[in-house]
C-alpha positions as CSV (number, residue, x, y, z in Angstrom):
1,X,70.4,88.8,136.7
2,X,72.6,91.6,135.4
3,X,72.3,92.6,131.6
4,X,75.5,93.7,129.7
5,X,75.4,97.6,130.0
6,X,75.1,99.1,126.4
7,X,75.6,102.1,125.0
8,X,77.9,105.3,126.2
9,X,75.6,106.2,129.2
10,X,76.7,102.1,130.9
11,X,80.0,104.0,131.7
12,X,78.1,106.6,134.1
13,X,76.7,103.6,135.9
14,X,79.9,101.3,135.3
15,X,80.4,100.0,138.7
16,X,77.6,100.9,140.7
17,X,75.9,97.6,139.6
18,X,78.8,95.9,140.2
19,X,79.0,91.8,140.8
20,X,79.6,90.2,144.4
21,X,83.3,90.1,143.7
22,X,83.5,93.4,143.4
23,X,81.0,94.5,146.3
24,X,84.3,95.4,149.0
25,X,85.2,98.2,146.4
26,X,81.8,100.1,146.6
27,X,81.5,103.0,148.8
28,X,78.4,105.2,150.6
29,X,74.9,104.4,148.8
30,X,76.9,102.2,146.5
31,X,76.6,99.5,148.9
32,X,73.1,99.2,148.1
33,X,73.1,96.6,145.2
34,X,69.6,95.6,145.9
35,X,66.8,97.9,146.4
36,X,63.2,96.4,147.5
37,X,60.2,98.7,147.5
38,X,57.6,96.9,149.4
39,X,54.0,98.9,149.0
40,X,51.1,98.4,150.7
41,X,47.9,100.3,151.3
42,X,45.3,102.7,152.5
43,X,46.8,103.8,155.7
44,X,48.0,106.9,157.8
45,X,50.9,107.8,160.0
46,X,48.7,108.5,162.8
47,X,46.6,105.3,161.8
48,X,49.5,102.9,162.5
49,X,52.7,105.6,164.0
50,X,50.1,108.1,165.9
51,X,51.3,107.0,169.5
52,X,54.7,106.1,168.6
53,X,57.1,107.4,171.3
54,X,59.3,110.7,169.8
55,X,57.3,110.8,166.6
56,X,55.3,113.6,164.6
57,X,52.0,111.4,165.8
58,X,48.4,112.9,167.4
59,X,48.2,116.0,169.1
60,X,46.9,116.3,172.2
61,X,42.9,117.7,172.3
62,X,42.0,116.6,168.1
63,X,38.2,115.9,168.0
64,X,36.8,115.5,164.4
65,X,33.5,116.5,163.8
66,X,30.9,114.0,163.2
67,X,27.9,115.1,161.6
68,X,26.0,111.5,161.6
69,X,26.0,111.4,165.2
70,X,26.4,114.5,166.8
71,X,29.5,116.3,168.4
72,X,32.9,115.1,167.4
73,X,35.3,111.8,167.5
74,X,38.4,111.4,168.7
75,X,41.2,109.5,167.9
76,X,40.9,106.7,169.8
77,X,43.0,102.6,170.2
78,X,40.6,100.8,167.4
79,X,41.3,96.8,168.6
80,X,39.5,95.6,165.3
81,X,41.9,93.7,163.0
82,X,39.4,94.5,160.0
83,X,38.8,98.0,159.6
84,X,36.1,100.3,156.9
85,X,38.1,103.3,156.5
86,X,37.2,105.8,153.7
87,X,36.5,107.0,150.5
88,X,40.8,108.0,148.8
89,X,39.6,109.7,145.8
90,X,40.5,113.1,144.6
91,X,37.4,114.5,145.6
92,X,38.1,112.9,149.0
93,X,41.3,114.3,149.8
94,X,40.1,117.4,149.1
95,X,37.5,117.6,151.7
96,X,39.6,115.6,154.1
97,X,41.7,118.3,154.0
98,X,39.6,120.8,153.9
99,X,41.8,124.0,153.4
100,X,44.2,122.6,156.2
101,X,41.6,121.8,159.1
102,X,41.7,118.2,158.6
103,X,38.2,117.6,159.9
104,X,36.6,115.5,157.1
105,X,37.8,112.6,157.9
106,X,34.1,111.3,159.6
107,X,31.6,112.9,157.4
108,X,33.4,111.6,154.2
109,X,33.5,108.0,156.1
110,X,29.8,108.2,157.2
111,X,28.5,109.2,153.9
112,X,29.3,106.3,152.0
113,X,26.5,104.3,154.0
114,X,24.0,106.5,152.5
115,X,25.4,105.7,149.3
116,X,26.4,109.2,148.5
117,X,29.6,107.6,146.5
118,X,29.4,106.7,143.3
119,X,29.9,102.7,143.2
120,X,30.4,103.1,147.0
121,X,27.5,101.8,148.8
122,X,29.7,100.1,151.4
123,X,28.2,96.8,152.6
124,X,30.5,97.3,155.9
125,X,27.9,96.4,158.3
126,X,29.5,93.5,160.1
127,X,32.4,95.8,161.0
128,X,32.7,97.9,164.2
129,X,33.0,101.2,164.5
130,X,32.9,101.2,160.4
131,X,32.2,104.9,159.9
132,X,34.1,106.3,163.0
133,X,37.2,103.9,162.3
134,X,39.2,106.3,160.3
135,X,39.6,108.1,163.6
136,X,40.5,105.0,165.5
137,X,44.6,104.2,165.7
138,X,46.6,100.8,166.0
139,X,50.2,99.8,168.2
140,X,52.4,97.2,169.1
141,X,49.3,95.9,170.7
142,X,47.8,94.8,167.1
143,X,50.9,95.5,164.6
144,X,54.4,94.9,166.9
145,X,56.6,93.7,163.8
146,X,56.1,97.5,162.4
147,X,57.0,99.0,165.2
148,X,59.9,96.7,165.6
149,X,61.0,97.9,162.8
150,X,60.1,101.5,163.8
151,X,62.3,100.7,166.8
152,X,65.3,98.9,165.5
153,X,65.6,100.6,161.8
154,X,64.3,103.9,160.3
155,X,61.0,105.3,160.9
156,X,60.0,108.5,158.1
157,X,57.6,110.6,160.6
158,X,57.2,113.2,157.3
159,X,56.5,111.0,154.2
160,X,53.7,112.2,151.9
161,X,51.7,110.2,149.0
162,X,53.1,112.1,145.7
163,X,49.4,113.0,144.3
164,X,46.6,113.8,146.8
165,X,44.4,111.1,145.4
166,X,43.9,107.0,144.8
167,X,45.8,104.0,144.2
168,X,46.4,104.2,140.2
169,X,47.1,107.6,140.2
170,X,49.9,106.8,143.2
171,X,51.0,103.9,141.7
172,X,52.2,105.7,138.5
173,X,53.9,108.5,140.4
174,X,55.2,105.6,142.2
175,X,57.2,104.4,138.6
176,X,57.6,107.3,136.9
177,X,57.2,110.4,138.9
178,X,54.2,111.3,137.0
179,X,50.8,110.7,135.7
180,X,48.4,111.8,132.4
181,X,46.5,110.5,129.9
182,X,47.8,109.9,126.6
183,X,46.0,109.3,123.3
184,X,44.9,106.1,122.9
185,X,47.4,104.1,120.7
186,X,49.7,107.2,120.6
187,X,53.2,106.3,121.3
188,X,54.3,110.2,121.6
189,X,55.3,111.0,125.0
190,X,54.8,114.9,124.0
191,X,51.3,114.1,123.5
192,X,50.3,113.2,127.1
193,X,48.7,115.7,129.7
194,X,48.9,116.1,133.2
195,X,46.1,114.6,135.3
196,X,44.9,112.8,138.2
197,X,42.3,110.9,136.7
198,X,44.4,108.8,134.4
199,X,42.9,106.2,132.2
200,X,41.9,102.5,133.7
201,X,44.7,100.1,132.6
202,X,42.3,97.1,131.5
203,X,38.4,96.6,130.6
204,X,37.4,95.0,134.3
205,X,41.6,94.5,135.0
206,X,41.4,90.7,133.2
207,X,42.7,91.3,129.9
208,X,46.4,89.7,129.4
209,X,49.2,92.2,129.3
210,X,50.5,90.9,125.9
211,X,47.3,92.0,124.2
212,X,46.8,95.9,123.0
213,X,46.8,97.4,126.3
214,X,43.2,99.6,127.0
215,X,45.1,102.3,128.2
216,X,48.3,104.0,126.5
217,X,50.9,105.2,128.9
218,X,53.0,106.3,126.6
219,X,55.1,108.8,129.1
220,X,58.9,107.8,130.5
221,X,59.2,105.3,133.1
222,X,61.8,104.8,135.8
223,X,62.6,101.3,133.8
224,X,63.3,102.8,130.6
225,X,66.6,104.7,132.4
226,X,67.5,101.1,134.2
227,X,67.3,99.4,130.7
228,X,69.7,101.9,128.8
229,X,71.6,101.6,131.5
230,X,71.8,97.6,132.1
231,X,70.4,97.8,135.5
232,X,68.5,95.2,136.4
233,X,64.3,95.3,137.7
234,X,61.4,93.3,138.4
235,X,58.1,94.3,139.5
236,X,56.3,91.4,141.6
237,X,53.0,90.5,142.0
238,X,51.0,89.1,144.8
239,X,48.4,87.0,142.8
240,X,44.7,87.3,144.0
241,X,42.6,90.3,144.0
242,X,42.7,93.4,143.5
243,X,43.2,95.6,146.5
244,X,41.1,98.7,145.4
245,X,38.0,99.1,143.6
246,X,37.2,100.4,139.6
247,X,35.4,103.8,140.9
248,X,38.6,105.9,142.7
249,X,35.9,107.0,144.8
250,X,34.1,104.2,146.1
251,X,35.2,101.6,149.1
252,X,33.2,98.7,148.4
253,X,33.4,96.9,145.2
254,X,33.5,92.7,143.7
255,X,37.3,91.9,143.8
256,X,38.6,91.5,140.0
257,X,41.5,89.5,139.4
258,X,45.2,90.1,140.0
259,X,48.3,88.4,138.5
260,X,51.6,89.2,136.9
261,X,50.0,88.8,133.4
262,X,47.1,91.4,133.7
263,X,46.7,95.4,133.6
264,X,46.2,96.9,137.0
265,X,45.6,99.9,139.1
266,X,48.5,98.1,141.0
267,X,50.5,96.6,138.1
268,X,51.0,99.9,135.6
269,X,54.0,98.9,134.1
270,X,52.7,96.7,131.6
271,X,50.8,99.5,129.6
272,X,54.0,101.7,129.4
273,X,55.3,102.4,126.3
274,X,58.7,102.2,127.3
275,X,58.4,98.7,129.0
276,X,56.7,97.1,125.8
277,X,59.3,98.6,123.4
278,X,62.0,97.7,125.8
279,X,60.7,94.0,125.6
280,X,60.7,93.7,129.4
281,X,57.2,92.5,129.8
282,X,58.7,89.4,131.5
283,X,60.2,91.3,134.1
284,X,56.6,91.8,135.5
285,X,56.5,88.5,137.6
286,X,54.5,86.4,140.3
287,X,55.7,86.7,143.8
288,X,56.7,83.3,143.7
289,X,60.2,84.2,141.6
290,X,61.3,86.7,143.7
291,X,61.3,84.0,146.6
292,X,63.0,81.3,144.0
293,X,65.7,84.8,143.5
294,X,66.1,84.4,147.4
295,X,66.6,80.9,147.0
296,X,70.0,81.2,145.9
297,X,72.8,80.2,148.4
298,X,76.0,81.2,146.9
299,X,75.1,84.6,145.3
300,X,71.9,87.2,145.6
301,X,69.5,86.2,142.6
302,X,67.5,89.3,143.2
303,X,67.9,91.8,140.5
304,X,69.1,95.4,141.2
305,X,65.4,97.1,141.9
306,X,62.8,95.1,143.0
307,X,58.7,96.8,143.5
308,X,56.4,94.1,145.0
309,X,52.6,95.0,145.2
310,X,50.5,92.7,147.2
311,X,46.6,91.4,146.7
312,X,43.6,92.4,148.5
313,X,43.9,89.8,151.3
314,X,47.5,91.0,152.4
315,X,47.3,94.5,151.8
316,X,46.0,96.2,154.4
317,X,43.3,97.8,152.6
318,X,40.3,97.8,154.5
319,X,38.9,95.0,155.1
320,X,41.5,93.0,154.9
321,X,42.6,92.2,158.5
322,X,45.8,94.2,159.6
323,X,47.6,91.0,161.2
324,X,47.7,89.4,157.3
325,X,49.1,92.6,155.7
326,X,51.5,92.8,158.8
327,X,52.7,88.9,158.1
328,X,53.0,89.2,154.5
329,X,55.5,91.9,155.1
330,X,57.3,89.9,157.8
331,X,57.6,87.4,155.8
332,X,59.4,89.2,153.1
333,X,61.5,91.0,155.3
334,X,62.9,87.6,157.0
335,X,63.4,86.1,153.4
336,X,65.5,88.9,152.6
337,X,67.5,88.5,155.8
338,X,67.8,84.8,155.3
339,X,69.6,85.2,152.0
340,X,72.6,86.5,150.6
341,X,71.2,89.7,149.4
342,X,71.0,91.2,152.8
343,X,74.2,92.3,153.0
344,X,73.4,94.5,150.3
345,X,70.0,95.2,150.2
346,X,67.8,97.7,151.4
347,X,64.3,97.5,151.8
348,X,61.8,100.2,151.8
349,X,57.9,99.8,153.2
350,X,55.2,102.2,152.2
351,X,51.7,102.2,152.3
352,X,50.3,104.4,148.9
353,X,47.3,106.2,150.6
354,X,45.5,107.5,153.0
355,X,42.7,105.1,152.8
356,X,40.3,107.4,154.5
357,X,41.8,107.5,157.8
358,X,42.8,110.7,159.8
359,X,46.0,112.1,159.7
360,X,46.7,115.6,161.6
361,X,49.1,117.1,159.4
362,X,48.7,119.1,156.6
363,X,50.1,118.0,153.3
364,X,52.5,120.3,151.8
365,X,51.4,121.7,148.5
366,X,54.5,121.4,145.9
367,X,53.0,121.2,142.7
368,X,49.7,121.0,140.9
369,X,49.1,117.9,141.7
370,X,50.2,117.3,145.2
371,X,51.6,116.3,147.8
372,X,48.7,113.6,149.2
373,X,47.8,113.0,153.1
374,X,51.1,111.5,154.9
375,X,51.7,108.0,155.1
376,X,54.2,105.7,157.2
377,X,57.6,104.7,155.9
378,X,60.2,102.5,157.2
379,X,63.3,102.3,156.4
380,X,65.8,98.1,156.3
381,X,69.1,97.6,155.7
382,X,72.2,96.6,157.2
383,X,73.4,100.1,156.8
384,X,70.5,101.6,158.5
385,X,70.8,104.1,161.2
386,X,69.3,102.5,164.4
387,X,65.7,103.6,166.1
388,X,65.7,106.4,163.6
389,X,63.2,108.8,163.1
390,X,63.5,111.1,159.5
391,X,61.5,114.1,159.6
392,X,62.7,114.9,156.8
393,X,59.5,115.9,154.1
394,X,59.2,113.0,151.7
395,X,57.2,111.2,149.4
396,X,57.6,108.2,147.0
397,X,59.2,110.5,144.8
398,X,62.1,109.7,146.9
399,X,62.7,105.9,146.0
400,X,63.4,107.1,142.6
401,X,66.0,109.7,143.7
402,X,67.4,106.7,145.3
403,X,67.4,104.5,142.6
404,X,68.8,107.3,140.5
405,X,71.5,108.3,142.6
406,X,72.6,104.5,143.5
407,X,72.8,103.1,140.0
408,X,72.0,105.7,137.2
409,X,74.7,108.5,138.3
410,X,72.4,110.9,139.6
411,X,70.5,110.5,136.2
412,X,66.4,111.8,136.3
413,X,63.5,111.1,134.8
414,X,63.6,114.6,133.5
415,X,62.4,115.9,130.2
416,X,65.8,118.0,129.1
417,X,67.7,115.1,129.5
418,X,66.4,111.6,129.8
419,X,66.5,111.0,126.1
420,X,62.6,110.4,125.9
421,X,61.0,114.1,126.4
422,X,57.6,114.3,127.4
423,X,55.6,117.2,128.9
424,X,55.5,116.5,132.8
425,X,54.9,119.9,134.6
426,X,58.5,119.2,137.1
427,X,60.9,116.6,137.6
428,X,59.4,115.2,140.9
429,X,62.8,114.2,142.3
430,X,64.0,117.4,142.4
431,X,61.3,118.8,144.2
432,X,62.3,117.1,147.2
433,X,65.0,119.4,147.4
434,X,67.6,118.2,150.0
435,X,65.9,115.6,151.5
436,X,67.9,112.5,150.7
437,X,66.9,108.6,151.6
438,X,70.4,108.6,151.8
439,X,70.2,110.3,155.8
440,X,68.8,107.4,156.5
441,X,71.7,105.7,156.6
442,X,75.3,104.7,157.8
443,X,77.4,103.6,155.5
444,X,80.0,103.8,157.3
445,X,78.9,101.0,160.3
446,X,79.5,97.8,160.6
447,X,76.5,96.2,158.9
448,X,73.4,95.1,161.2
449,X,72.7,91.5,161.5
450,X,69.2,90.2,159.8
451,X,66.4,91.0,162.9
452,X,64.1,87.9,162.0
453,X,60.5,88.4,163.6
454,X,58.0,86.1,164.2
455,X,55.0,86.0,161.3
456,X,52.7,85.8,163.9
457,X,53.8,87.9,167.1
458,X,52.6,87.9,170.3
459,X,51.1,91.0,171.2
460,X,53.3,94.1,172.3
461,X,52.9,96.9,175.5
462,X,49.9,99.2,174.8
463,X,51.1,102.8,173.6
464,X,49.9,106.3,175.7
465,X,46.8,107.9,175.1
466,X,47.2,110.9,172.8
């Protein structure tokens, strides 16, 4: 899966990429020869992590006012597998937030049913509680496999979206530590601009990704580092539909398509520059390769980096029902384990946004453009520390600073240096300062055994009322 590493810059990396018969020599986060960012969406920390025993999770007395109804909610067990949540725009965040109180949680949730949203009408009436269910919380009653994991693995009690708004927006962050708009057709990198609104990838997301691409992302890309460097990547997609809706603002919308060969708010890579000049539009993939990668018995077929972004159904994003999105991921994680990449591998599971749903601490402002309403994170790997909890401050920022520092030498997307310039306002990875994936680990234990979990779980003990 490995390229031949061109080029001067190969001999920073020589090494850290190494083949399986060279694996004994690596030391620290050089044992990772496999990263897997798994990324699903539209949830909170206190949504899913709120009553989970030693964490940052709901304070004691929180009631959120409710305007629709009268007096205030409070956070309460929600035993509804589908769930409404909220409008996850910019606009959104913003009056989530509201200058630190975090009490907007409701009236932003109750006023989509008036229709108050642009494109967000939210035809949610055959859920519970829709309107009041950002408030509501989920355990090892409805998700145990997460807090499994939580339990035997890393949990990140501090992990922040990049960008306090929606799913594209995230999602670029997510590759590239950035986002902006770029003249359409304009190859330039200089000649982007910061924003939050970037440009849709595709006319309705359905137009093939060899075509022209609608949008022109012409800024530099984690990949375009990996190339040079002759580190392998793939990003996979869950084929179906797509998890979030045209309008960043709206909830409620008719599911377009989603595959490896279309533009989308969850498949960005295919309109950067970078990836199209670097010929590596194959290297965007259906989910079913990476399990043919796992396949392999006598050697890991997984490439170096691995994203994978699922569909609607699996995703978690309101209303898809949480056991699905749970299972999906369990079934990833055990494929993993099963085959010879574990050894190597670690896995990291995010969710992109806040979906709507409350979360009681305030996001710390780093830049112009965010950080975003905090999110769960968990931490796999045979080198993981056991029934962890980082509260160190994080966002996604940090699986590049990972990626960097495990196969590109420390090398970052940064403007001075990267070979590419472009105008971003900071180099995102160095704004996490200290904070280091990296404490997540042992590298120095003897590596875990694979924890495979049922798909299906029984139910686990009910948590304590915050």
């Amino acid at each position: 899966m490995r390229r031949t590493m061109p080029l001067v810059f190969a001999a920073l990396v020589c090494g850290l990429a190494n083949p399986a018969g060279a694996r004994a020599e690596l030391e620290g986060i050089h044992k990772i020869q496999h990263v897997v960012v798994i990324m699903q969406e539209n949830r909170t920390f206190d949504t899913y992590f709120g009553t989970y025993p030693g964490a940052n999770g709901i304070p004691h007395g929180v009631c959120v006012p409710d305007p629709g109804n009268g007096g205030c909610v409070r956070p309460f067990f929600n035993p509804e597998e589908r769930n409404a949540g909220g409008p996850h725009g910019n606009v959104a965040s913003i009056e989530d937030v509201d200058e630190g109180k975090m009490d907007g949680f409701v009236r932003l949730a109750e006023s989509r049913f008036g229709c108050t949203e642009t494109g967000g009408c939210g035809k949610f009436q055959n859920i519970p509680l829709a309107g009041i269910d950002v408030m509501g919380y989920h355990d090892a009653r409805q998700i145990p496999n997460y807090w499994k994991y939580a339990e035997e693995f890393v949990l990140q009690d501090a992990m922040f979206e990049p960008v306090d708004t929606w799913s594209l927006t995230q999602h670029l962050f997510f590759v590239s530590g950035w986002s902006a708009v770029c003249p359409k057709g304009d190859n330039n990198p200089l000649d982007c601009v910061n924003t939050l609104k970037p440009i849709q990838p595709a006319d309705n997301w359905a137009k093939p990704i060899e075509q022209p691409p609608r949008a022109t992302y012409a800024w530099t890309d984690i990949t375009y580092l990996l190339a040079r460097a002759g580190v392998s990547w793939r990003y996979y997609m869950h084929e179906g539909a797509e998890p979030d809706c045209e309008d960043d603002e709206a909830v409620s919308c008719e599911h377009v398509k989603l595959n490896a060969k279309t533009p989308g708010i969850w498949n960005p890579l295919a309109d950067f520059v970078d990836v199209r000049q670097d010929r590596q539009l194959g290297d965007i993939q259906p989910l079913p390769k990476l399990y043919k990668a796992l396949a392999a018995e006598s050697a890991c077929g997984l490439p170096n980096v691995s994203w994978i972004a699922p569909s609607q159904e699996v995703s978690d994003h309101p209303p898809a029902p949480i056991w699905k999105g749970q299972a999906y991921v369990t079934t990833l994680v055990n494929s993993i384990m099963r085959s010879p990449c574990w050894k190597s591998s670690a896995i990291f599971v995010s969710w992109d946004d806040w979906g709507g749903f409350y979360d009681h601490v305030v996001p710390p402002s780093v830049d112009e453009n965010g950080y975003g309403i905090r999110v769960p994170g968990l931490v796999i790997s045979p080198y993981a520390k056991r029934g962890y909890i980082d509260n160190q401050q994080l966002s996604h920022d940090a699986y590049l600073k990972f990626i960097e520092d495990d196969f590109l030498a420390g090398q970052r997307l940064d403007p001075s240096t990267d070979g590419r310039p472009d105008p971003r306002p900071d180099v995102r990875e160095r704004m996490l300062g200290a904070a280091d994936l990296a404490h997540d680990f042992n590298f120095k234990q003897t590596p875990r055994q694979p924890l495979l979990l049922p798909a299906k779980p029984a139910p686990g003990p009910a948590s304590e009322t915050p």
